[in-house]
PDB file of N, CA, C and O in Angstrom:
ATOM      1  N   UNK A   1      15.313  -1.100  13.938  1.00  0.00           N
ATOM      2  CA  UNK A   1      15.252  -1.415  15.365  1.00  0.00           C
ATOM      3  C   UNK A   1      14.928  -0.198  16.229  1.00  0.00           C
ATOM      4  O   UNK A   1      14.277  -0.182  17.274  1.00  0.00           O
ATOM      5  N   UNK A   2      15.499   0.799  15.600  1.00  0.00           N
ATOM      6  CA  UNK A   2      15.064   2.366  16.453  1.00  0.00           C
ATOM      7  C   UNK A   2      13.248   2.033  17.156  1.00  0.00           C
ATOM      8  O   UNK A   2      12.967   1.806  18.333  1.00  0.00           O
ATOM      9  N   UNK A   3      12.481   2.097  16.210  1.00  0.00           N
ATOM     10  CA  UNK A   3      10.987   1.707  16.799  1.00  0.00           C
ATOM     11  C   UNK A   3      10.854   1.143  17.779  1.00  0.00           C
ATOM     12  O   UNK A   3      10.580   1.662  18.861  1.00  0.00           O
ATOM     13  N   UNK A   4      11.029  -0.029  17.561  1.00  0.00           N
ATOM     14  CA  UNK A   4      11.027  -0.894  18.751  1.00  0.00           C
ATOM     15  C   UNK A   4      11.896  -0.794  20.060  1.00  0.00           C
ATOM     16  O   UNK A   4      11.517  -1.088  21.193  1.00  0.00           O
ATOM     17  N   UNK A   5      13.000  -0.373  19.729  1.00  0.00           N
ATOM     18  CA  UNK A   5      13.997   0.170  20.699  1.00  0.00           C
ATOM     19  C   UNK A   5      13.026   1.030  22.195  1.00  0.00           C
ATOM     20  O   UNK A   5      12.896   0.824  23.401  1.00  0.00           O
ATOM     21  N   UNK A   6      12.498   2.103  21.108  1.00  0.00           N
ATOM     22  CA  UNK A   6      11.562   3.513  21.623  1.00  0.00           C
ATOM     23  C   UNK A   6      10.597   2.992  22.147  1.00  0.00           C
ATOM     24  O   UNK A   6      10.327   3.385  23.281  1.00  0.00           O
ATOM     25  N   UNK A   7       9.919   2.163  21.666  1.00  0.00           N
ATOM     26  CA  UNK A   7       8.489   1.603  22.314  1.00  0.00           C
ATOM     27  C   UNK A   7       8.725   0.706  23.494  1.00  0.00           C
ATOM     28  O   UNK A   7       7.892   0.787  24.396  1.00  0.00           O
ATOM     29  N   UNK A   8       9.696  -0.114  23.635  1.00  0.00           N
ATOM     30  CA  UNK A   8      10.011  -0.689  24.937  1.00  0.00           C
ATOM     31  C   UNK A   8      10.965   0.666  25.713  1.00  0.00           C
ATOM     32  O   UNK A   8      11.445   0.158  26.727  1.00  0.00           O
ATOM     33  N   UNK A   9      11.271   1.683  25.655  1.00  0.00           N
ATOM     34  CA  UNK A   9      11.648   2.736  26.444  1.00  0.00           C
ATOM     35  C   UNK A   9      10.140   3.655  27.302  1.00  0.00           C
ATOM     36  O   UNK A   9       9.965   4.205  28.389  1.00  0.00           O
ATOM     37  N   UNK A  10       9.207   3.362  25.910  1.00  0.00           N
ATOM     38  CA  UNK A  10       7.923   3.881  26.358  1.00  0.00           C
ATOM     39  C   UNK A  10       7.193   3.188  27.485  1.00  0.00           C
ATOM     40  O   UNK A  10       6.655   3.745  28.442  1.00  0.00           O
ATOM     41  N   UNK A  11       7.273   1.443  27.146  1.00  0.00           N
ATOM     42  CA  UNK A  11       6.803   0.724  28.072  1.00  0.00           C
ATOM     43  C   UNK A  11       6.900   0.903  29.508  1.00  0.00           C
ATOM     44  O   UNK A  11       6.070   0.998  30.413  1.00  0.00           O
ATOM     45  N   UNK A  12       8.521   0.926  29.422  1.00  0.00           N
ATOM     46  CA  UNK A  12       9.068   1.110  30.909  1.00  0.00           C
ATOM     47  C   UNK A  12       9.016   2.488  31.538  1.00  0.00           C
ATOM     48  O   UNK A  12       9.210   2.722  32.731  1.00  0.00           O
ATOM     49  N   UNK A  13       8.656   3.601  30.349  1.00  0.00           N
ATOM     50  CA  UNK A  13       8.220   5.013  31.434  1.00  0.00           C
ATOM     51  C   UNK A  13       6.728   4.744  32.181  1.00  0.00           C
ATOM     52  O   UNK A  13       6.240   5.542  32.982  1.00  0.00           O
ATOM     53  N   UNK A  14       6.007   3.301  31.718  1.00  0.00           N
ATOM     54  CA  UNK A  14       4.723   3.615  32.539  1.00  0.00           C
ATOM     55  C   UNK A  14       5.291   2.468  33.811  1.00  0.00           C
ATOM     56  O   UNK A  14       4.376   2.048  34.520  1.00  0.00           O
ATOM     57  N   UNK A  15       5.978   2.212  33.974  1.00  0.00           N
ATOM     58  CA  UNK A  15       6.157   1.330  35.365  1.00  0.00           C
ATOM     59  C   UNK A  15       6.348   2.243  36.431  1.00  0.00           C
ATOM     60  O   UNK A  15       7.088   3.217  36.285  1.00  0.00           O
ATOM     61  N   UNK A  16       5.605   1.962  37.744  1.00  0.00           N
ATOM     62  CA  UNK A  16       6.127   2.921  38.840  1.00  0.00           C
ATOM     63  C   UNK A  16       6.529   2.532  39.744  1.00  0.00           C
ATOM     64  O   UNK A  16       6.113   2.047  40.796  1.00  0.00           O
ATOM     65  N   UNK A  17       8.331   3.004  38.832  1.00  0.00           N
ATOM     66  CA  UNK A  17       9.801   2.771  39.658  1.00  0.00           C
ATOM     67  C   UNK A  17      10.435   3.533  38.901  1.00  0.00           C
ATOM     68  O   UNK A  17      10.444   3.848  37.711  1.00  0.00           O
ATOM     69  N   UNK A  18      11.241   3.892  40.313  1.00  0.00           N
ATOM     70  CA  UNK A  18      12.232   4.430  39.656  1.00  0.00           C
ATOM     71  C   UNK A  18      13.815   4.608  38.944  1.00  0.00           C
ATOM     72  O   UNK A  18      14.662   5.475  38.728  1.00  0.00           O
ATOM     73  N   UNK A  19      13.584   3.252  38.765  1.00  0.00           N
ATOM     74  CA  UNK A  19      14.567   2.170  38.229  1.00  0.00           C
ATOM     75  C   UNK A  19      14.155   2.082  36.673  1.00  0.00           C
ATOM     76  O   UNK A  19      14.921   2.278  35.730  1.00  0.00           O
ATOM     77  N   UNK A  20      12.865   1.765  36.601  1.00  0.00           N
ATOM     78  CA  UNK A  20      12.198   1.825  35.139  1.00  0.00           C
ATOM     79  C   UNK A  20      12.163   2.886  34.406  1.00  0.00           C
ATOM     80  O   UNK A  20      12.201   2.852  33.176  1.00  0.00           O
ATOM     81  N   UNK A  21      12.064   4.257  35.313  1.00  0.00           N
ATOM     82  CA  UNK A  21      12.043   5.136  34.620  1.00  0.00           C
ATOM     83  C   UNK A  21      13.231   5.679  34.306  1.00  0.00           C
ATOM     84  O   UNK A  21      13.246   6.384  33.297  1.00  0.00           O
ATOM     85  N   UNK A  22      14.222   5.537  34.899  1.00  0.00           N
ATOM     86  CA  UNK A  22      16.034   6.175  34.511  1.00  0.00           C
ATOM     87  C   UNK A  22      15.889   4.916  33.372  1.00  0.00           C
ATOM     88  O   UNK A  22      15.910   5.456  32.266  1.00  0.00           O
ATOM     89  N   UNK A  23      15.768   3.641  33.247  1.00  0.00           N
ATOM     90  CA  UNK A  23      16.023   2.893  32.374  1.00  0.00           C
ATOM     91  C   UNK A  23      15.408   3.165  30.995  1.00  0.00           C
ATOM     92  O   UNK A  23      15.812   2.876  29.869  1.00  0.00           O
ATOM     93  N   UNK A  24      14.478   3.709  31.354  1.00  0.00           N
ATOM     94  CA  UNK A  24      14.064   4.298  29.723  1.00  0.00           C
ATOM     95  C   UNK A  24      14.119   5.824  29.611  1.00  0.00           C
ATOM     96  O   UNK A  24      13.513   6.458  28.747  1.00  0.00           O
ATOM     97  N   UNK A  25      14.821   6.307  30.466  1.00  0.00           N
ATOM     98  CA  UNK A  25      15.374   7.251  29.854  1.00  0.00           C
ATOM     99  C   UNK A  25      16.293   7.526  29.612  1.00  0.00           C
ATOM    100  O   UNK A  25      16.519   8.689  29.277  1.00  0.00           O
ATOM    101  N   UNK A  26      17.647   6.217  29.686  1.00  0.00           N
ATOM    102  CA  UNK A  26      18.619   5.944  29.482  1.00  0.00           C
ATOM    103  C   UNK A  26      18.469   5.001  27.898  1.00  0.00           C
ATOM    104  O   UNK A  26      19.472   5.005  27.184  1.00  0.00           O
ATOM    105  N   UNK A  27      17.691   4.518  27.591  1.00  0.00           N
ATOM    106  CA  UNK A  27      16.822   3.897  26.139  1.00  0.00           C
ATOM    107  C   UNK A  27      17.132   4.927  25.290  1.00  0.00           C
ATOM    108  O   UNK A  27      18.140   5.209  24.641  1.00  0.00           O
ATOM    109  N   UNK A  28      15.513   5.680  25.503  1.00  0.00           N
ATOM    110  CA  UNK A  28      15.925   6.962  24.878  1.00  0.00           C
ATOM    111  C   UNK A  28      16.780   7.967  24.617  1.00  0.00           C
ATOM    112  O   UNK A  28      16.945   8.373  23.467  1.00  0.00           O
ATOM    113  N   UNK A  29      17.496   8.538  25.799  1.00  0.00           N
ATOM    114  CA  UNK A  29      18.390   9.293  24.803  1.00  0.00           C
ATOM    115  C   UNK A  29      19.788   8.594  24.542  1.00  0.00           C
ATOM    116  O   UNK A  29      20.706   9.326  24.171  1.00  0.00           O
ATOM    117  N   UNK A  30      19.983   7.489  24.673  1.00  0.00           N
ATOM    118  CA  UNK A  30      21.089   6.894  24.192  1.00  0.00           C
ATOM    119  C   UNK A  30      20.615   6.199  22.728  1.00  0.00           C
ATOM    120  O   UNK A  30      21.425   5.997  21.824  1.00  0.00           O
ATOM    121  N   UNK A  31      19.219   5.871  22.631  1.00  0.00           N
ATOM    122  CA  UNK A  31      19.008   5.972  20.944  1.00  0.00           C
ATOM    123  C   UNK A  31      19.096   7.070  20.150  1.00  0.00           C
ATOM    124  O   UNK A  31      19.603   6.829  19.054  1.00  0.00           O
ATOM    125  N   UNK A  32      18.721   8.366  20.367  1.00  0.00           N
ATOM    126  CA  UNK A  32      18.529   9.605  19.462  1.00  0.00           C
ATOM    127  C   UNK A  32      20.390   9.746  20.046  1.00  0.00           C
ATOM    128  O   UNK A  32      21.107  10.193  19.151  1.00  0.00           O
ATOM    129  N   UNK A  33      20.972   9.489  21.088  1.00  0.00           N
ATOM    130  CA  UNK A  33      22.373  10.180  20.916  1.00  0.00           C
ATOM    131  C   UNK A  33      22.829   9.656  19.744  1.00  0.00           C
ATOM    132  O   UNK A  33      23.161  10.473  18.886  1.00  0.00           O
ATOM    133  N   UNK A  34      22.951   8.206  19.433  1.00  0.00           N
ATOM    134  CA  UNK A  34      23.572   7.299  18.506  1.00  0.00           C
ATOM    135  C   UNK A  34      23.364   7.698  16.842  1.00  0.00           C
ATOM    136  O   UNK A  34      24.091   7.562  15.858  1.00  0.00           O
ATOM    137  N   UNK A  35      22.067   8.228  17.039  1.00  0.00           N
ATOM    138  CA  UNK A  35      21.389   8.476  15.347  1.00  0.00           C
ATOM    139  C   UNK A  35      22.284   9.893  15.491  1.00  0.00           C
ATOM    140  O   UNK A  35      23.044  10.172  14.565  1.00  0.00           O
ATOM    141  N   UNK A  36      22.199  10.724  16.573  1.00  0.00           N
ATOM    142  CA  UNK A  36      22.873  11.825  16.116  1.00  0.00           C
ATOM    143  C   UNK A  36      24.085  12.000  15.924  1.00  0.00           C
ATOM    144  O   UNK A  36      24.610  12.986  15.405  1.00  0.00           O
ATOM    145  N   UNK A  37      24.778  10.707  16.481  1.00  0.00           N
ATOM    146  CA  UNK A  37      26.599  10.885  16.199  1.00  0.00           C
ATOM    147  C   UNK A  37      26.682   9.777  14.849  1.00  0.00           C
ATOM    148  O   UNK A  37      27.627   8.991  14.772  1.00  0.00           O
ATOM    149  N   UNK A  38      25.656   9.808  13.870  1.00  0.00           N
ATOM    150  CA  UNK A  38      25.901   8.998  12.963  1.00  0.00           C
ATOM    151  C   UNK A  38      25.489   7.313  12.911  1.00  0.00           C
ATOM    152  O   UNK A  38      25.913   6.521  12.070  1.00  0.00           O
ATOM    153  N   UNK A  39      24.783   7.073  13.761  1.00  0.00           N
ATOM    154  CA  UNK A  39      24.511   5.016  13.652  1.00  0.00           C
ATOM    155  C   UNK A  39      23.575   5.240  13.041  1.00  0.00           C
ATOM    156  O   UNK A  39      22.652   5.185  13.853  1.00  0.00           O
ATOM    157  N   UNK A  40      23.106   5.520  11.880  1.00  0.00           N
ATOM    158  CA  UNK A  40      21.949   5.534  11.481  1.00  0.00           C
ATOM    159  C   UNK A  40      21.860   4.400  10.749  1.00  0.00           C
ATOM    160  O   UNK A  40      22.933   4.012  10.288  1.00  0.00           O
ATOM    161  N   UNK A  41      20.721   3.631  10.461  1.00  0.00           N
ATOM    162  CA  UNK A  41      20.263   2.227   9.524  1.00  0.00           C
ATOM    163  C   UNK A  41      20.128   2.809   8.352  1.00  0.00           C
ATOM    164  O   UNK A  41      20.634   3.890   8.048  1.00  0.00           O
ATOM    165  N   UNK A  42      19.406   2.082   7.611  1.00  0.00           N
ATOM    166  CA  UNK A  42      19.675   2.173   6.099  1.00  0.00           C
ATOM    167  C   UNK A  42      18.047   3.008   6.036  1.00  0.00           C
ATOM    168  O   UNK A  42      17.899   4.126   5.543  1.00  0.00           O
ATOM    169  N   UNK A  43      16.943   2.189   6.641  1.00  0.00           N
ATOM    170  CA  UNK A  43      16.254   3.028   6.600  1.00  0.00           C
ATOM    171  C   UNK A  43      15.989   4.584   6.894  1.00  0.00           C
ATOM    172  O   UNK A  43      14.986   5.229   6.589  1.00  0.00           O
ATOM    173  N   UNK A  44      16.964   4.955   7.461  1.00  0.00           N
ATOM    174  CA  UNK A  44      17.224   6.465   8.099  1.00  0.00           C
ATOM    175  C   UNK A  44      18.351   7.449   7.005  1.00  0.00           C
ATOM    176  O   UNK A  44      18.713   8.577   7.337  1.00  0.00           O
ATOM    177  N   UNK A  45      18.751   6.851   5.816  1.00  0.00           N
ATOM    178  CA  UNK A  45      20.073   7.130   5.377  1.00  0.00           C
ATOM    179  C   UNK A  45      21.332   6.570   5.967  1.00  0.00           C
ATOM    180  O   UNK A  45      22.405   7.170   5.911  1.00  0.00           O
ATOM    181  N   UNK A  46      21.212   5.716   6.382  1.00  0.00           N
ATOM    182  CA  UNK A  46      23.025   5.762   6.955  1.00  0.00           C
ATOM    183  C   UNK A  46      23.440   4.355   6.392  1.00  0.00           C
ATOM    184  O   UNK A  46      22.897   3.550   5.635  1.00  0.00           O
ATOM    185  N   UNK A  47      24.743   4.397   7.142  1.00  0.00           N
ATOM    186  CA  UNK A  47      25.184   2.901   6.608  1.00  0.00           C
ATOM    187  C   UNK A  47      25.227   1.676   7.692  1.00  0.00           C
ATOM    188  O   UNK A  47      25.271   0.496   7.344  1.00  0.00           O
ATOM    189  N   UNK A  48      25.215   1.979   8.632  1.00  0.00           N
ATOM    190  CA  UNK A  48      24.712   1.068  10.140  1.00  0.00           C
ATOM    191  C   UNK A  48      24.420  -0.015   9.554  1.00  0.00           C
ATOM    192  O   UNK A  48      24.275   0.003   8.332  1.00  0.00           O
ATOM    193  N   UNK A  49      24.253  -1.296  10.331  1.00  0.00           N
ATOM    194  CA  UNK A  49      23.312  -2.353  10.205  1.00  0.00           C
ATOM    195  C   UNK A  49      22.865  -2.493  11.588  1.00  0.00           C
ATOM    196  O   UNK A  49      23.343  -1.995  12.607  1.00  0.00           O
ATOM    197  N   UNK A  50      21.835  -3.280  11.431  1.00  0.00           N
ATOM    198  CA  UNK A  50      20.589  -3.013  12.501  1.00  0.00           C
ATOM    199  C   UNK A  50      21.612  -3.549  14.088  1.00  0.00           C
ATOM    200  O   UNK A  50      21.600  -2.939  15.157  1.00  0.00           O
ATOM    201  N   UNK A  51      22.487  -4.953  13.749  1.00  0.00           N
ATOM    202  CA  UNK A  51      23.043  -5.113  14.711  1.00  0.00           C
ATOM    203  C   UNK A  51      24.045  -4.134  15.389  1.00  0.00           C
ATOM    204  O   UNK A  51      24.244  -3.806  16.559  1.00  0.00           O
ATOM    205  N   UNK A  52      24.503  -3.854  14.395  1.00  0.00           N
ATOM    206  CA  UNK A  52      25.669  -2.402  15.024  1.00  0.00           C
ATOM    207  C   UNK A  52      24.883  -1.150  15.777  1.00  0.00           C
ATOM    208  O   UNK A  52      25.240  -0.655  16.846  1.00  0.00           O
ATOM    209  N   UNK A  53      23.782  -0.762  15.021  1.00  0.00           N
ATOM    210  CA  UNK A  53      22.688   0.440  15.846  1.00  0.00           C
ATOM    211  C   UNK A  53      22.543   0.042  17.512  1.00  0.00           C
ATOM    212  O   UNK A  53      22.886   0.714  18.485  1.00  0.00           O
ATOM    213  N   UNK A  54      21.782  -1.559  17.449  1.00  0.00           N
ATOM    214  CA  UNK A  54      21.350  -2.367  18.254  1.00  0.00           C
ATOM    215  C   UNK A  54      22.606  -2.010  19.418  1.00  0.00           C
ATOM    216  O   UNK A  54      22.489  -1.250  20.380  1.00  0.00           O
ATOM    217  N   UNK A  55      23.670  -2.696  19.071  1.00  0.00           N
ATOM    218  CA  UNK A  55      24.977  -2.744  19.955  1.00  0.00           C
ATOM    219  C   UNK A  55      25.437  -1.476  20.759  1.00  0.00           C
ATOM    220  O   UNK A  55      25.767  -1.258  21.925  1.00  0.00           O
ATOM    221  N   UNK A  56      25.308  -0.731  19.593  1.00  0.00           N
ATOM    222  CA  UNK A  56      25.763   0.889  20.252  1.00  0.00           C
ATOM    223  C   UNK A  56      24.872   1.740  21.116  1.00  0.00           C
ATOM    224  O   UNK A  56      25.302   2.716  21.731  1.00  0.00           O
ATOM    225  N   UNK A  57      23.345   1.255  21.152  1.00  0.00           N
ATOM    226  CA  UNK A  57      22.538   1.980  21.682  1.00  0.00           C
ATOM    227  C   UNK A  57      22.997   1.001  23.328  1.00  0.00           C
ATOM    228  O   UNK A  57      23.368   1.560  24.360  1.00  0.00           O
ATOM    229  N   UNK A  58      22.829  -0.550  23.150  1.00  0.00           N
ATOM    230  CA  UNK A  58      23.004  -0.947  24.570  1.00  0.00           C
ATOM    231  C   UNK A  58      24.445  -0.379  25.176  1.00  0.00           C
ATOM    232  O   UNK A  58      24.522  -0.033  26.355  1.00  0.00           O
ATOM    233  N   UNK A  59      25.524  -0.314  24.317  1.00  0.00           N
ATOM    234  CA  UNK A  59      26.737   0.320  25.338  1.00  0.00           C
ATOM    235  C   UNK A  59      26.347   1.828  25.535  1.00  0.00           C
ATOM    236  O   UNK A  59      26.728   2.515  26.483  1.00  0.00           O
ATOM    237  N   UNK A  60      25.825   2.098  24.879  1.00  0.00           N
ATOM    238  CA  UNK A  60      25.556   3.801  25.576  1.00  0.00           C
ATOM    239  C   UNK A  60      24.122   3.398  26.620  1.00  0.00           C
ATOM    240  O   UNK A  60      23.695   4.348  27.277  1.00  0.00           O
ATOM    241  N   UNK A  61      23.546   2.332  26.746  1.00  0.00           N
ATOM    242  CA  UNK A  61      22.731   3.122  28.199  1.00  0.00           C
ATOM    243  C   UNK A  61      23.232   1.933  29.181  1.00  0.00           C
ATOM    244  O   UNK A  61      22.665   1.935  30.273  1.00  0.00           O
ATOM    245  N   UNK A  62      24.261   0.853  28.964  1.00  0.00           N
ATOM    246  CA  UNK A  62      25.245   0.682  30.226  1.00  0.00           C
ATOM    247  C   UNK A  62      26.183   1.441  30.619  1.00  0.00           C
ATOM    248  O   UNK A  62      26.486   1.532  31.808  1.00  0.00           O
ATOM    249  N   UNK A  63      26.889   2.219  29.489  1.00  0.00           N
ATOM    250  CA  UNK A  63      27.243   3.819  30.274  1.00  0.00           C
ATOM    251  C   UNK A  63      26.445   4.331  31.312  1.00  0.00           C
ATOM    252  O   UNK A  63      26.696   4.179  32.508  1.00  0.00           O
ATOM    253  N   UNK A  64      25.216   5.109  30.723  1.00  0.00           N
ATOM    254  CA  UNK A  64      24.651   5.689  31.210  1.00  0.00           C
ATOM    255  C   UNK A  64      24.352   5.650  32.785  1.00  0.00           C
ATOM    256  O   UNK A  64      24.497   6.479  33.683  1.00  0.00           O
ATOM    257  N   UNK A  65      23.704   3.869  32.721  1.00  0.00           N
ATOM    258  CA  UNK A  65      23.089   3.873  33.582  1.00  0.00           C
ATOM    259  C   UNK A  65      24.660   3.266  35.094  1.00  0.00           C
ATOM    260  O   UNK A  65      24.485   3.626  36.258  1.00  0.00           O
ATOM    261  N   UNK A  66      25.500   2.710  34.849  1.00  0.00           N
ATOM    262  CA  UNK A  66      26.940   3.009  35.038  1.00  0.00           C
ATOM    263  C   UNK A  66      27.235   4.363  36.336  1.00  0.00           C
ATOM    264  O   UNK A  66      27.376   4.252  37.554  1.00  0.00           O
ATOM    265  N   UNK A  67      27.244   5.576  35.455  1.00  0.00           N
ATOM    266  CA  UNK A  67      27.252   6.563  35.688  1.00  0.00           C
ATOM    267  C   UNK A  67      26.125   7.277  36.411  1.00  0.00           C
ATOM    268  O   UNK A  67      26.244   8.028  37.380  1.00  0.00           O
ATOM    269  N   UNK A  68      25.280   7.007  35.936  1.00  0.00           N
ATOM    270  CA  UNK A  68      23.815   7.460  36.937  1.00  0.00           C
ATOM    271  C   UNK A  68      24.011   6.754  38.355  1.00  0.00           C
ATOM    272  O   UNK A  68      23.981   7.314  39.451  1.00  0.00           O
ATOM    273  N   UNK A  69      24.218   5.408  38.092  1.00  0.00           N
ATOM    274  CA  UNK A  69      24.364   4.475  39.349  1.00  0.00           C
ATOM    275  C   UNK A  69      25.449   4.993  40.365  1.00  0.00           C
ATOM    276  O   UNK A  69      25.255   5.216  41.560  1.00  0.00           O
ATOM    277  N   UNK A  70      26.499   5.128  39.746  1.00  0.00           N
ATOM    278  CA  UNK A  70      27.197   5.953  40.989  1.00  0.00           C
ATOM    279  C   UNK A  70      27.194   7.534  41.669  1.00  0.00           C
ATOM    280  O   UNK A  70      27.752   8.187  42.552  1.00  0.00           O
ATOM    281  N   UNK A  71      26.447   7.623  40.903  1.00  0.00           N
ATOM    282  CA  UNK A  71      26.274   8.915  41.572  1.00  0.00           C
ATOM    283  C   UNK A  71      25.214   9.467  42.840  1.00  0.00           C
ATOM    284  O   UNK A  71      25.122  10.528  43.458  1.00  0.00           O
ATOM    285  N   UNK A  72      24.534   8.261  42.871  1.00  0.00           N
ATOM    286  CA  UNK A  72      23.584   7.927  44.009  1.00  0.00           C
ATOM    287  C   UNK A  72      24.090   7.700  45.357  1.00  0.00           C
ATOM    288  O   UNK A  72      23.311   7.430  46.271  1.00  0.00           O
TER     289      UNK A  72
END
C-alpha cells in the first residue's frame, strides 16, 4: 500500500491549495514516519499487514493534520 499511499500524496502536491498541499505532506511523512518506527509490510521486511500499515499511516496524518490545524 506504501505506493499507492505516495502517489495519491503526489497527486495532491499538484492541486493549487493549500489544504492539498499540507495534506500530502501530511501523507508523506506520516508514511516514511511509520516504515521508520517499524510498520513495515512484508514486502519491505516487516511483519505489518497491509491493513495495519494502512491504519497507522491514516492516524498519523489525522494527528498531523489535527495539530497543523490548530496552530493556524
Amino acid at each position: 500500500p506504501m505506493a499507492m499511499i505516495l502517489a495519491g500524496a503526489s497527486l495532491l502536491s499538484h492541486i493549487e491549495s493549500n489544504d492539498a498541499r499540507l495534506a500530502s505532506r501530511a501523507i508523506y511523512e506520516s508514511t516514511l514516519e511509520a516504515v521508520y518506527d517499524g510498520f513495515a509490510t512484508a514486502d519491505l521486511g516487516g511483519p505489518t499487514r497491509t491493513d495495519e500499515f494502512t491504519g497507522e499511516v491514516i492516524r498519523r496524518v489525522r494527528t498531523k493534520i489535527e495539530i497543523w490545524s490548530s496552530l493556524t
